[in-house]
Backbone as JSON, one array per atom type, in Angstrom:
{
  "sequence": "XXXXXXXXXXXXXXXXXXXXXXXXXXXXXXXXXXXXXXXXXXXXXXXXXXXXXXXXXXXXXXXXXXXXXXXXXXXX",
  "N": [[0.81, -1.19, 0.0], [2.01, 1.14, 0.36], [3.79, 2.06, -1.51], [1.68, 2.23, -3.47], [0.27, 4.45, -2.56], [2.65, 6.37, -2.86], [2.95, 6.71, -5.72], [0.89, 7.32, -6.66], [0.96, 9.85, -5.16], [3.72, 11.03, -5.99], [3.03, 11.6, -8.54], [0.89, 13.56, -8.93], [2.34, 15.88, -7.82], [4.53, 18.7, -7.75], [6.86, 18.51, -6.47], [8.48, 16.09, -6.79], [10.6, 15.17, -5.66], [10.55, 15.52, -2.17], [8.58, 13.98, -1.31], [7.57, 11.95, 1.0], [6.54, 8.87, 2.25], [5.12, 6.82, 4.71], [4.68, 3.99, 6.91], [3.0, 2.52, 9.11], [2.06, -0.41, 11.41], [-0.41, -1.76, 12.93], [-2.44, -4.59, 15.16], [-4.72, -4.85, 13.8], [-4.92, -2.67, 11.93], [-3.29, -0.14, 9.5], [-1.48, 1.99, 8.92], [-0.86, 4.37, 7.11], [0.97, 7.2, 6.33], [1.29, 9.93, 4.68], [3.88, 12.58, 3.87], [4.15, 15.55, 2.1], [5.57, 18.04, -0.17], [4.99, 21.72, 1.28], [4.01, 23.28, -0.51], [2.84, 22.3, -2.25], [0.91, 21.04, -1.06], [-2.02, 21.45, -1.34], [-2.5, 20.37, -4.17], [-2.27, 17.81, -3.35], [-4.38, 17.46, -1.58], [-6.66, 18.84, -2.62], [-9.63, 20.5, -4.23], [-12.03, 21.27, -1.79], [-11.38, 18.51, -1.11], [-11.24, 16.61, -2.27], [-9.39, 15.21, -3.8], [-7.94, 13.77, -1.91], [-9.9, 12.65, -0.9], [-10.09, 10.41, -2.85], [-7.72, 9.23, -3.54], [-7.58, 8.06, -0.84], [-9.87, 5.93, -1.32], [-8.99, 4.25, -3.25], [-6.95, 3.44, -2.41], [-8.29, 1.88, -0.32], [-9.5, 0.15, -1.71], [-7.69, -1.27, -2.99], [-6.68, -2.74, -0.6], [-8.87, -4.15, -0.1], [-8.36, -7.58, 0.06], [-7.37, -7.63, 2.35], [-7.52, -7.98, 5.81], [-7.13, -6.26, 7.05], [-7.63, -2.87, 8.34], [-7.27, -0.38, 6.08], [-5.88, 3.06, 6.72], [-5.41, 6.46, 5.79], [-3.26, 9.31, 6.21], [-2.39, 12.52, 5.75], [-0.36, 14.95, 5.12], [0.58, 14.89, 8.52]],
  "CA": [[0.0, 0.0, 0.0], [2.58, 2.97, 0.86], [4.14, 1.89, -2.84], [0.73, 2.78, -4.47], [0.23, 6.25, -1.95], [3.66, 7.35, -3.23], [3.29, 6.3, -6.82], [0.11, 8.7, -7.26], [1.38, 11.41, -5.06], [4.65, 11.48, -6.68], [2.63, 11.68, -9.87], [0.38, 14.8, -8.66], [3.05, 17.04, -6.97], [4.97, 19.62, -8.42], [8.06, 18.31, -5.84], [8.06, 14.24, -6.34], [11.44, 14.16, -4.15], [9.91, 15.7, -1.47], [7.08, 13.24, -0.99], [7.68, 10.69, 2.13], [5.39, 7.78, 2.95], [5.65, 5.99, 5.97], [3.51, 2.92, 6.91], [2.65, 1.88, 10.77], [1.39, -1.31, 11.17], [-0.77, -2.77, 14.16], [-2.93, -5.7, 14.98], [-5.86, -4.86, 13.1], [-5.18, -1.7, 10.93], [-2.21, 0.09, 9.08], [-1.67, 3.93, 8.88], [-0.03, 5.69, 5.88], [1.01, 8.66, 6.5], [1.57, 11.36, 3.71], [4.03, 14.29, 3.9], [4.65, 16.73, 0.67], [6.37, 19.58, 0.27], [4.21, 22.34, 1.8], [3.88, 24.2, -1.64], [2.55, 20.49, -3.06], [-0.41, 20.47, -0.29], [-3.13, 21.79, -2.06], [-2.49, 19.28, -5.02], [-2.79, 16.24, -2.96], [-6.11, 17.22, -0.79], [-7.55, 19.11, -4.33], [-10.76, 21.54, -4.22], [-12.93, 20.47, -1.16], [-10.66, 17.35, -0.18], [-11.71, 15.67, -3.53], [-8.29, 14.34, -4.71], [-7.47, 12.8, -0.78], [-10.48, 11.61, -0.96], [-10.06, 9.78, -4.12], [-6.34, 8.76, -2.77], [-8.56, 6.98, 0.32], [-10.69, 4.8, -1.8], [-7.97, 3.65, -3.98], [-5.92, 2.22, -1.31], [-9.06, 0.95, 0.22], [-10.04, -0.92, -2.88], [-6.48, -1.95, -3.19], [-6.51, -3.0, 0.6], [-9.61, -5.37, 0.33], [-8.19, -8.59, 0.27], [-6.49, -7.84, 3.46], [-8.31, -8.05, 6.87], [-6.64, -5.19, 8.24], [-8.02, -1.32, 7.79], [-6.04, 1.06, 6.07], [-6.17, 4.63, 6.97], [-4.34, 7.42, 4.91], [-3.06, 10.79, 7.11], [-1.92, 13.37, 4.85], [0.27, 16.02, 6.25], [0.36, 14.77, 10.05]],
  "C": [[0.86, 1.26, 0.0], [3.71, 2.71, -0.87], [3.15, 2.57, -3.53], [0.46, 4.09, -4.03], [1.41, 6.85, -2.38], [3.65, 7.42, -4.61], [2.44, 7.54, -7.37], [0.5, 9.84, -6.76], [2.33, 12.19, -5.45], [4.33, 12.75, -8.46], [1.68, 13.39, -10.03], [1.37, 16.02, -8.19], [3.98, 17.44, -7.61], [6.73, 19.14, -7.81], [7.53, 16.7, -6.02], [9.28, 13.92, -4.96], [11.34, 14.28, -2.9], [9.09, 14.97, -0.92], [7.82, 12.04, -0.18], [6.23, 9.95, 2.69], [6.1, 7.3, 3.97], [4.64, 5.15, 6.22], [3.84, 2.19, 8.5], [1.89, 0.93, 10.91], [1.01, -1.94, 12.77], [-1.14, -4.14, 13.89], [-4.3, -5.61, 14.42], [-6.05, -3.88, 12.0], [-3.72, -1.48, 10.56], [-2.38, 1.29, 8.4], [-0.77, 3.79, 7.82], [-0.06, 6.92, 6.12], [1.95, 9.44, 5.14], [2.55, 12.55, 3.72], [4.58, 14.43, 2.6], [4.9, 17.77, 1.12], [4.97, 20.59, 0.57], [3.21, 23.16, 0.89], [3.09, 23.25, -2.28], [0.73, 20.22, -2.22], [-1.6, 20.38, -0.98], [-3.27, 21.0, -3.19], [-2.66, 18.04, -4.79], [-3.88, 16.42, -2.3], [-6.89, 17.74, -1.84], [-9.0, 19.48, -3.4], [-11.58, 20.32, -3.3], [-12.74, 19.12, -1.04], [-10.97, 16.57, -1.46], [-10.5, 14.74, -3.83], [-7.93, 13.28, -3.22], [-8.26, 11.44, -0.84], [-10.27, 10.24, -1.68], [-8.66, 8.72, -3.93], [-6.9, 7.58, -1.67], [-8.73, 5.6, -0.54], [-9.81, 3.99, -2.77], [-7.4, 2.58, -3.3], [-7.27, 1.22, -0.57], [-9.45, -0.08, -0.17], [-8.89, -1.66, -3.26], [-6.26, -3.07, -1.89], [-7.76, -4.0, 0.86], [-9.65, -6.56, 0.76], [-7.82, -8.88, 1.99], [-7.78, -8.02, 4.77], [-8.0, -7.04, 7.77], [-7.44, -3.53, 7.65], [-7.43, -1.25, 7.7], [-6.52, 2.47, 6.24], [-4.77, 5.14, 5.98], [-4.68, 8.72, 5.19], [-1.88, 11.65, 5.99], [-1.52, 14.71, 5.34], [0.63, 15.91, 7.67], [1.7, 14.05, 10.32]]
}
């Protein structure tokens, strides 16, 4: 999963080398966390959170097979 969150955000952001994933893994879920360059923000959450959103459901639909939630924190 933090392969496919860097692959599109690389792909949206004006800075790709800038862009760090990180991936935290418990016993039932598994965080992604997001940071871009600061100048880059507004291109990965997009008019009224539309593009995060869209970022979400991706990984979620990617993340079905699994039994674990994924969450995806963007900026934090």
């Amino acid at each position: 999963m933090k392969e496919l969150v860097e692959v599109i955000a690389k792909a949206l952001v004006d800075h790709p080398e800038n862009v760090v994933v990180t991936e935290e893994e418990t016993d039932r879920s598994i965080v992604i966390n997001l940071n871009v360059d600061p100048e880059d923000m507004g291109k990965v959450i997009g008019k009224q959170g539309r593009i995060a959103k869209a970022i979400r459901s991706v990984v979620k639909a990617a993340s079905a097979k699994t039994d674990k939630r994924v969450d995806v924190e963007i900026g934090r």
